[in-house]
DORO-343021 format. One record per residue (C-alpha): residue number from 0; residue in three letters; z, x negated, y negated. Coordinates in nm, 3 decimals. Layout:
BEGIN
+-----+--------+---------+---------+---------+
| num | residu |      c3 |      c1 |      c2 |
+-----+--------+---------+---------+---------+
| NUM |    ALA |       Z |       X |       Y |
...
+-----+--------+---------+---------+---------+
end
This chain:
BEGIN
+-----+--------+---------+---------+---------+
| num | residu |      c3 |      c1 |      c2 |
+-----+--------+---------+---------+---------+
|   0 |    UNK |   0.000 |   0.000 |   0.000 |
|   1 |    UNK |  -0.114 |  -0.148 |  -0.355 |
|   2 |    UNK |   0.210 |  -0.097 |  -0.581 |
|   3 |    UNK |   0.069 |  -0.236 |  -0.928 |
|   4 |    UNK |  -0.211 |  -0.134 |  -1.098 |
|   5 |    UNK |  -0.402 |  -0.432 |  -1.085 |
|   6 |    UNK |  -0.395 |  -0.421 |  -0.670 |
|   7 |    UNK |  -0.501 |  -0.044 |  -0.699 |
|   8 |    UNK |  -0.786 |  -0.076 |  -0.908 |
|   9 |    UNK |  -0.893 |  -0.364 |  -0.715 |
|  10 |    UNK |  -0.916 |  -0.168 |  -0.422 |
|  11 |    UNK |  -1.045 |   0.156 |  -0.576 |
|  12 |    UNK |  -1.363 |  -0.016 |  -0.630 |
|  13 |    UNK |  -1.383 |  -0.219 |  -0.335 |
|  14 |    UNK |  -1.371 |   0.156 |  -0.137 |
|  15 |    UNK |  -1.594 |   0.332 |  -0.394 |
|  16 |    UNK |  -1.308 |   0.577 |  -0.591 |
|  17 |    UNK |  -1.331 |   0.629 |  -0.947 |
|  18 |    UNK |  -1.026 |   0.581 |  -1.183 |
|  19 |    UNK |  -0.970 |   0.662 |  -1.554 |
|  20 |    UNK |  -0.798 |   0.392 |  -1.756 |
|  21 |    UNK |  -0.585 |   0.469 |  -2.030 |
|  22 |    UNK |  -0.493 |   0.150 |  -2.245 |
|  23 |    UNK |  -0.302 |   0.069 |  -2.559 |
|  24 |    UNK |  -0.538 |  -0.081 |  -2.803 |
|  25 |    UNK |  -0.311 |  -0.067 |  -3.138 |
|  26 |    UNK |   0.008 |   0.031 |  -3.234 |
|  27 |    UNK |   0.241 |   0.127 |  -3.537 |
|  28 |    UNK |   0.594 |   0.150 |  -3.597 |
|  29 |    UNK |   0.824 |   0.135 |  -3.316 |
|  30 |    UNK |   0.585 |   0.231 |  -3.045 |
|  31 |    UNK |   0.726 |   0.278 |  -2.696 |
|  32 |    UNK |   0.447 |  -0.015 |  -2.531 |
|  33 |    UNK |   0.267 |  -0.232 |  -2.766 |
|  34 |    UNK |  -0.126 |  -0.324 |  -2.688 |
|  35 |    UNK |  -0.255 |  -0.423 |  -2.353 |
|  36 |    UNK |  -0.015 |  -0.136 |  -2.190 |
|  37 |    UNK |  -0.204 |   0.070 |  -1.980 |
|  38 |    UNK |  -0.240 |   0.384 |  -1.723 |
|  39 |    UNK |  -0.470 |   0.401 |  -1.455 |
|  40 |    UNK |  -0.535 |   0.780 |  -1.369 |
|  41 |    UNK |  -0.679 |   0.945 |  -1.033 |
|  42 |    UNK |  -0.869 |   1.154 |  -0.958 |
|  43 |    UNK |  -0.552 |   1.338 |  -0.753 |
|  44 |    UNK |  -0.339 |   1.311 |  -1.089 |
|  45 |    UNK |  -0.127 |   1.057 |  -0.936 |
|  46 |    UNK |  -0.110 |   0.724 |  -1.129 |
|  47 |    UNK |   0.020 |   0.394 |  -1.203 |
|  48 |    UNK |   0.158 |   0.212 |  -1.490 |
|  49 |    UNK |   0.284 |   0.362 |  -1.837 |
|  50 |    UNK |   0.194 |   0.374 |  -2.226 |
|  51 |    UNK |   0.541 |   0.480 |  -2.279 |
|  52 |    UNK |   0.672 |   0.788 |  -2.116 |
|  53 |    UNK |   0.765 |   1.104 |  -2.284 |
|  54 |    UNK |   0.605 |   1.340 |  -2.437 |
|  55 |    UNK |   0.281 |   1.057 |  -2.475 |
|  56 |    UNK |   0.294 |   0.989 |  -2.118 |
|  57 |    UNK |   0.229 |   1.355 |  -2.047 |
|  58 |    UNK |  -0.043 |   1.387 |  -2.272 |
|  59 |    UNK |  -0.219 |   1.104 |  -2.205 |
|  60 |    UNK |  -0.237 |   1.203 |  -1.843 |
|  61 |    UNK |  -0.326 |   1.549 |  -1.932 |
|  62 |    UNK |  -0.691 |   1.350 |  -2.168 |
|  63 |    UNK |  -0.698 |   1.119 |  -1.860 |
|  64 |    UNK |  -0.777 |   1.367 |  -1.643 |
|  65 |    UNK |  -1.052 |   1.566 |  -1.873 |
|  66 |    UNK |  -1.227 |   1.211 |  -1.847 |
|  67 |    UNK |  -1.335 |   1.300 |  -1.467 |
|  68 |    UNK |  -1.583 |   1.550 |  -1.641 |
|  69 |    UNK |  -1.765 |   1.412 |  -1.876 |
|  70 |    UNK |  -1.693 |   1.062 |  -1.799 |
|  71 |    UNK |  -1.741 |   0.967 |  -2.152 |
|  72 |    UNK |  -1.530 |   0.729 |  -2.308 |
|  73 |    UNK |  -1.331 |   0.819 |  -2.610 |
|  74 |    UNK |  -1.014 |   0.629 |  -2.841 |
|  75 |    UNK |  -0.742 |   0.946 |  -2.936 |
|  76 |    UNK |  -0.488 |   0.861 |  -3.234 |
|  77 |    UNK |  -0.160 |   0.964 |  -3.124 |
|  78 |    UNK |   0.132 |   1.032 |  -3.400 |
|  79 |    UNK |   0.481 |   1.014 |  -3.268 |
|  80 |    UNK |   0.702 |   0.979 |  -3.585 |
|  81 |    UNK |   0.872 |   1.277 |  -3.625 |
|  82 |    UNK |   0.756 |   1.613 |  -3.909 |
|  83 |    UNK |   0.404 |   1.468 |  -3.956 |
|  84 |    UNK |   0.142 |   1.693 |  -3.913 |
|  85 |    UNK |  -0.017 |   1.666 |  -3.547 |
|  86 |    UNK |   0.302 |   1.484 |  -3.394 |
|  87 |    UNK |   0.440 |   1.464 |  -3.097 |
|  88 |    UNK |   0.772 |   1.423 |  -3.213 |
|  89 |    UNK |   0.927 |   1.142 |  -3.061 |
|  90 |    UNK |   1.249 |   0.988 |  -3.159 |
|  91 |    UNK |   1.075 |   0.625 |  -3.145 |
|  92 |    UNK |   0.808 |   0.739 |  -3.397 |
|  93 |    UNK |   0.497 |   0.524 |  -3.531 |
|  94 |    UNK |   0.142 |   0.571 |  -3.434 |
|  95 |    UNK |  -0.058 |   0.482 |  -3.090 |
|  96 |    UNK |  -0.424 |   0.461 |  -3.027 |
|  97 |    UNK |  -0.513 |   0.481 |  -2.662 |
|  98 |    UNK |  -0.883 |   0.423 |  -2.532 |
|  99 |    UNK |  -0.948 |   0.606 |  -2.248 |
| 100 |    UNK |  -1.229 |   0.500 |  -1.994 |
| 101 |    UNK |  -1.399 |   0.613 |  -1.642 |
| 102 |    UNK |  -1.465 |   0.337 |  -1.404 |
| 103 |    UNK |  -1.735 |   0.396 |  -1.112 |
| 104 |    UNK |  -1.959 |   0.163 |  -0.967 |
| 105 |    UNK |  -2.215 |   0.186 |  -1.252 |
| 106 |    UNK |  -1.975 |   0.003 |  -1.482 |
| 107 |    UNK |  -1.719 |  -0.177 |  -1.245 |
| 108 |    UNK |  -1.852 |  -0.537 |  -1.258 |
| 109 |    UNK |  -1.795 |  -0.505 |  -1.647 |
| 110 |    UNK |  -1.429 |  -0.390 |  -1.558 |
| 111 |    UNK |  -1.404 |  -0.646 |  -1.294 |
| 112 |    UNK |  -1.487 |  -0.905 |  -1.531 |
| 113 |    UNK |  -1.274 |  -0.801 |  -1.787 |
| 114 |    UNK |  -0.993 |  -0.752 |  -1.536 |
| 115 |    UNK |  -1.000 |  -1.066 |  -1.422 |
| 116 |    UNK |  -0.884 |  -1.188 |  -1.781 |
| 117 |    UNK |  -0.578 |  -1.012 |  -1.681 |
| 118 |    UNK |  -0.449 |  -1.242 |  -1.483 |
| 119 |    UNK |  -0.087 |  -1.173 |  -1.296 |
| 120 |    UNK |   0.240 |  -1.377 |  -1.310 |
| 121 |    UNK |   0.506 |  -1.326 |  -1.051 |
| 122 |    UNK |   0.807 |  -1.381 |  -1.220 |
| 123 |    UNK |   1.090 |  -1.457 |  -0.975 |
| 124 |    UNK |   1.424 |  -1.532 |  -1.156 |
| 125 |    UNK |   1.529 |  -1.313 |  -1.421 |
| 126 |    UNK |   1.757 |  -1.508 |  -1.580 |
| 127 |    UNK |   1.716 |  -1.704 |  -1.921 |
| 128 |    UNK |   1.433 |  -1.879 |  -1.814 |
| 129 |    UNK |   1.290 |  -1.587 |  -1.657 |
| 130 |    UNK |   1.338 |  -1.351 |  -1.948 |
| 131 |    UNK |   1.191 |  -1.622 |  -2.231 |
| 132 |    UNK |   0.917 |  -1.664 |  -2.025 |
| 133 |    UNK |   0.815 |  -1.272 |  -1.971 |
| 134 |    UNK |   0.726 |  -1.178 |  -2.322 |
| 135 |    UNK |   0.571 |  -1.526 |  -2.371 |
| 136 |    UNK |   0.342 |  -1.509 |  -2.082 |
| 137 |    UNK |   0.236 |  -1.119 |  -2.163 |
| 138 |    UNK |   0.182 |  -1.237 |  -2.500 |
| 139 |    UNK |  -0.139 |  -1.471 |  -2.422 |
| 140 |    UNK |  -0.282 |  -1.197 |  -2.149 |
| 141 |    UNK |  -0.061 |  -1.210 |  -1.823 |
| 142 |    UNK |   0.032 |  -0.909 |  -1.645 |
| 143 |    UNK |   0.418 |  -0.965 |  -1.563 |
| 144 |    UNK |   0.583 |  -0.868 |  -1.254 |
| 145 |    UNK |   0.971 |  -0.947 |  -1.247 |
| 146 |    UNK |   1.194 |  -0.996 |  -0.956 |
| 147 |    UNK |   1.522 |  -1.115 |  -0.856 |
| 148 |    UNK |   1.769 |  -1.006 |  -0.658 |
| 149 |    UNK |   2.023 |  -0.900 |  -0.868 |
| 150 |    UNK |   1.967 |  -0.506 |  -1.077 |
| 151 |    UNK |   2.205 |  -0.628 |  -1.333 |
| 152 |    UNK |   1.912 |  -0.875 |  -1.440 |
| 153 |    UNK |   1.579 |  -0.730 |  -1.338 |
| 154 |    UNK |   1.612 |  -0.414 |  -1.504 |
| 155 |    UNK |   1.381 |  -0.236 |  -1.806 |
| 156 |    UNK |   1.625 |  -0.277 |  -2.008 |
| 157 |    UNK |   1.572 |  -0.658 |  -2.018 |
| 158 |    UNK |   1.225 |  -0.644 |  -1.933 |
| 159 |    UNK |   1.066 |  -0.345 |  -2.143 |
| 160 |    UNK |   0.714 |  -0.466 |  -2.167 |
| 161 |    UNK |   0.686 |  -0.611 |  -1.744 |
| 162 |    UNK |   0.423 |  -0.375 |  -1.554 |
| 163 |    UNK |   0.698 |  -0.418 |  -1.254 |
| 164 |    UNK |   1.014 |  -0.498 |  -1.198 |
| 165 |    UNK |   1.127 |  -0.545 |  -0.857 |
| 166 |    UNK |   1.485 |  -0.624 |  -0.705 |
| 167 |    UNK |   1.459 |  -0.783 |  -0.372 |
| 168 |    UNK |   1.575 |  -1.050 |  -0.128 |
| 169 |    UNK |   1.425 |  -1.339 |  -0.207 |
| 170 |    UNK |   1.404 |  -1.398 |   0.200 |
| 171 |    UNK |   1.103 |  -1.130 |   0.272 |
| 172 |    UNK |   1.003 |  -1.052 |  -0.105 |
| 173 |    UNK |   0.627 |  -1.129 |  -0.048 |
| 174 |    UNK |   0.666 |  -0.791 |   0.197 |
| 175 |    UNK |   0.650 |  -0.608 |  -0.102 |
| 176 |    UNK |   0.354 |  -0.787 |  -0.319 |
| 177 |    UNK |  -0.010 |  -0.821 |  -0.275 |
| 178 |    UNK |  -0.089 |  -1.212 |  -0.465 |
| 179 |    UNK |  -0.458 |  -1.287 |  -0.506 |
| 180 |    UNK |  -0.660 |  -1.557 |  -0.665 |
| 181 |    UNK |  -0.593 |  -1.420 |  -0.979 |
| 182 |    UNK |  -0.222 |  -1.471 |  -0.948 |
| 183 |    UNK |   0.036 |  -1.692 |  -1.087 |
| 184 |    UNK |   0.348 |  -1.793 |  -0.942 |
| 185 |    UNK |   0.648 |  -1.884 |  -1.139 |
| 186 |    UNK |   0.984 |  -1.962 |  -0.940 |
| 187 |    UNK |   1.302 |  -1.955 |  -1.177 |
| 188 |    UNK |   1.562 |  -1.851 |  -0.966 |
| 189 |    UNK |   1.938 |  -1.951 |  -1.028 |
| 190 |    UNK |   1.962 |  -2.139 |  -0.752 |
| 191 |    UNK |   1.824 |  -2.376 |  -0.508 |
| 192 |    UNK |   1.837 |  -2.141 |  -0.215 |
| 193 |    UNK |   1.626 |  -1.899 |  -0.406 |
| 194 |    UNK |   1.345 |  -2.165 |  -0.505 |
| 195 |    UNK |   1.343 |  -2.316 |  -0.146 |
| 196 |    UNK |   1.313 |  -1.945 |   0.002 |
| 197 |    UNK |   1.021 |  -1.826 |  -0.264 |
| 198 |    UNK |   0.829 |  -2.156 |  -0.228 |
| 199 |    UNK |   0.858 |  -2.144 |   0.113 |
| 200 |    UNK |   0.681 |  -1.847 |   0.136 |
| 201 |    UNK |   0.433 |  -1.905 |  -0.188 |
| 202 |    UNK |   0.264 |  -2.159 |   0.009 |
| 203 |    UNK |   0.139 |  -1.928 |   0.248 |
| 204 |    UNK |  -0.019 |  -1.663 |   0.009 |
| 205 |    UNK |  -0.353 |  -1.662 |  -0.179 |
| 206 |    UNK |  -0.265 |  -1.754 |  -0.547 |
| 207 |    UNK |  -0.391 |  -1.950 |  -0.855 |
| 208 |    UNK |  -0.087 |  -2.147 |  -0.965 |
| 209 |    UNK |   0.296 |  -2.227 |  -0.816 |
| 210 |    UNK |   0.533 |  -2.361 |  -1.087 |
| 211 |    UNK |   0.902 |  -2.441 |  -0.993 |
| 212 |    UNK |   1.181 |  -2.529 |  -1.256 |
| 213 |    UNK |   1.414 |  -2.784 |  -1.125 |
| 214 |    UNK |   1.553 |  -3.135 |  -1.175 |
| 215 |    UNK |   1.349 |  -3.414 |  -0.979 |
| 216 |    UNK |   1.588 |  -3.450 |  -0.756 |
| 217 |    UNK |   1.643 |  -3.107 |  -0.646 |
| 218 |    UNK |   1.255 |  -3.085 |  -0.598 |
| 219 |    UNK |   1.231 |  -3.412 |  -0.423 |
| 220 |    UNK |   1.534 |  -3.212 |  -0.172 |
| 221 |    UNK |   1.329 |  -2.888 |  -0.162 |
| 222 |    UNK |   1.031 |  -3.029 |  -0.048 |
| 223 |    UNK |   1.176 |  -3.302 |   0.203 |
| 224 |    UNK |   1.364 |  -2.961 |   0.398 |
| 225 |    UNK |   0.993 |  -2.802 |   0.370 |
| 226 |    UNK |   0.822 |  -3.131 |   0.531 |
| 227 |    UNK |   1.082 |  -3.081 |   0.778 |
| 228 |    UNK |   0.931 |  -2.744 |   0.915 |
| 229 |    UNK |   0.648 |  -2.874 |   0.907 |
| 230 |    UNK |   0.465 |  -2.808 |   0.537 |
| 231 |    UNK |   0.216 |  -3.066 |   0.488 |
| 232 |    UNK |   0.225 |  -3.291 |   0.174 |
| 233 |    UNK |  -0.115 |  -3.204 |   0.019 |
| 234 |    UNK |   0.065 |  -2.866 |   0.013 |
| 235 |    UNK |   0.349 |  -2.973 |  -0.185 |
| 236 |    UNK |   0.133 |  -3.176 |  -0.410 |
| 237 |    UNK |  -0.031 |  -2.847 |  -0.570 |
| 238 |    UNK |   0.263 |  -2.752 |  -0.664 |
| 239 |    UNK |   0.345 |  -2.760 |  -1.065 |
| 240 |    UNK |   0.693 |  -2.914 |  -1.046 |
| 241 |    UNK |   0.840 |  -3.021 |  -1.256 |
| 242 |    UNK |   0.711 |  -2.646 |  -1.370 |
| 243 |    UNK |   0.531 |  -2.669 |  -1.732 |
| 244 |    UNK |   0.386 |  -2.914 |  -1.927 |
| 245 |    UNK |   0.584 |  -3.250 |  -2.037 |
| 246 |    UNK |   0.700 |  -3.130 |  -2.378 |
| 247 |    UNK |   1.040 |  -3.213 |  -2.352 |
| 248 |    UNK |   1.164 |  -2.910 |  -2.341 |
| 249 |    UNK |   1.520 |  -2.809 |  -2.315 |
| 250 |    UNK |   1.611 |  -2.445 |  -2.410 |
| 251 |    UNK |   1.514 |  -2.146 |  -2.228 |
| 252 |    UNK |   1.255 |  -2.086 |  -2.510 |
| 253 |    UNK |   1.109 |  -2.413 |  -2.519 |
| 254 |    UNK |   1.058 |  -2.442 |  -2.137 |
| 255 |    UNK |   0.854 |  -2.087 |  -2.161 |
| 256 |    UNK |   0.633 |  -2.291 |  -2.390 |
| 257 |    UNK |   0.591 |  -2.542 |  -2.167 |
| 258 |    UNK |   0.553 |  -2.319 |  -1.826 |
| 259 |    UNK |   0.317 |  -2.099 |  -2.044 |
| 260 |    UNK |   0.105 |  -2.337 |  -2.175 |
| 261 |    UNK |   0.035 |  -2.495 |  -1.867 |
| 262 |    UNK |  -0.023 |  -2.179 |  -1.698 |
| 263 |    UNK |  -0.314 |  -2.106 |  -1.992 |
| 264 |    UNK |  -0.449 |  -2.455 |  -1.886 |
| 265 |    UNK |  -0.454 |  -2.362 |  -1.527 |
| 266 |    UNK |  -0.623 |  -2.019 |  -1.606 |
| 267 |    UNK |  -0.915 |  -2.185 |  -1.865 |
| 268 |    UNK |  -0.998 |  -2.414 |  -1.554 |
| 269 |    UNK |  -1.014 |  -2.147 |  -1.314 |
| 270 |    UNK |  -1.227 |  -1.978 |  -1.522 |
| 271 |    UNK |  -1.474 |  -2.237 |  -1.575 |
| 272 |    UNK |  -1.547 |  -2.243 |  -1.190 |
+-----+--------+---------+---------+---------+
end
């Protein structure tokens, strides 16, 4: 089962379905999601992903829908603040413009291409690190998906703008995710048994990129256990450890600087291929 909405429209158009996408192209005020949040709509009305819930949730799945028949594709200015003619009336107020689109296979090599753009970082560790990183990485065009095994710390509260948040076991997390080429793997977990346990298992999925934070020492220890089940060392050596570029880096903030920079270096060589 495809749980994000990048792994669902993937395979809609692999198997032929048509989708409606409803994304955030501008915003004003205190807007519940800022641009790049988006809604992908079936034709079954059920859906995945959010442009903020509410009262503009609702509607926007009610114009997502109408989409299926005419299949044109259309912007719609949404008010939300509160007494002004046409609004919707919610508390957050400011305004929202959503572009809605249908996707079939006359136009999804367009979508694919533009998709791809929207790459996907796995997140696991929502800690400081973790949570500087997030915003950062969504920032420059990431999709975020946040775990950690703790609800106290992976929660929307922290995490407002991540298109997931997931609280697992670090042990059998990749269970519960679908990684691709397009995906980016960033291990900040508070401890050394969480790294070990999510590299272990990153080196056995399809991905992009694996970054873990750690001191040399503790990586040098990580991967000797992981040579001991038998990982083999050009394995290890694609792994971005260290994580992030060499910029000295020593606050939470900084080192989301440095992870997310070399993340966007990773990405514009990927690209280029």
């Amino acid at each position: 089962m495809k749980t994000s909405g990048i792994e669902l429209a993937k395979e809609l158009i692999e198997n032929g379905e048509d989708f409606v996408i409803a994304k955030v192209v501008d915003t004003k005020g205190s807007a519940p999601r800022k641009k790049g949040a988006w809604l992908l709509m079936r034709k079954d009305g059920s859906s995945v992903g959010t442009v903020g819930g509410g009262v503009l949730e609702a509607e926007t799945e009610k114009m997502a829908l109408k989409v299926f028949k005419d299949k044109n594709p259309f912007m719609h200015h949404f008010i939300l603040t509160p007494g002004e003619e046409g609004s919707l009336d919610m508390r957050c107020g400011g305004n929202v413009d959503i572009c809605f689109e249908y996707i079939d296979d006359k136009n999804a090599e367009q979508f694919l291409r533009d998709f791809r753009m929207k790459s996907t970082a796995y997140i696991f560790g929502a800690g400081h690190v973790g949570m500087a990183v997030e915003p950062v990485l969504r920032y420059v065009g990431f999709n975020t998906v946040v775990i950690d095994d703790r609800k106290e710390f992976a929660n929307i509260e922290r995490f407002p703008g991540a298109e997931r948040i997931l609280i697992s076991d670090y042990r059998n997390v990749f269970s519960q995710i679908n990684t691709d080429k397009d995906s980016y793997i960033v291990i900040v977990t508070r401890g050394h048994a969480g790294d070990y346990e999510v590299l272990k298992q990153s080196l056995s999925v399809e991905c992009e990129y694996i970054g873990m934070i750690g001191s040399r020492k503790k990586i040098a220890y990580t991967f000797e256990l992981l040579k001991k089940e038998g990982v083999p060392q050009e394995k290890l050596l694609k792994v971005h450890s260290p994580i992030g570029l060499n910029i000295q880096a020593e606050t939470p903030e900084e080192i989301a600087i440095s992870i997310t920079a070399e993340m966007i270096k990773v990405r514009a060589l990927a690209e280029e291929e």
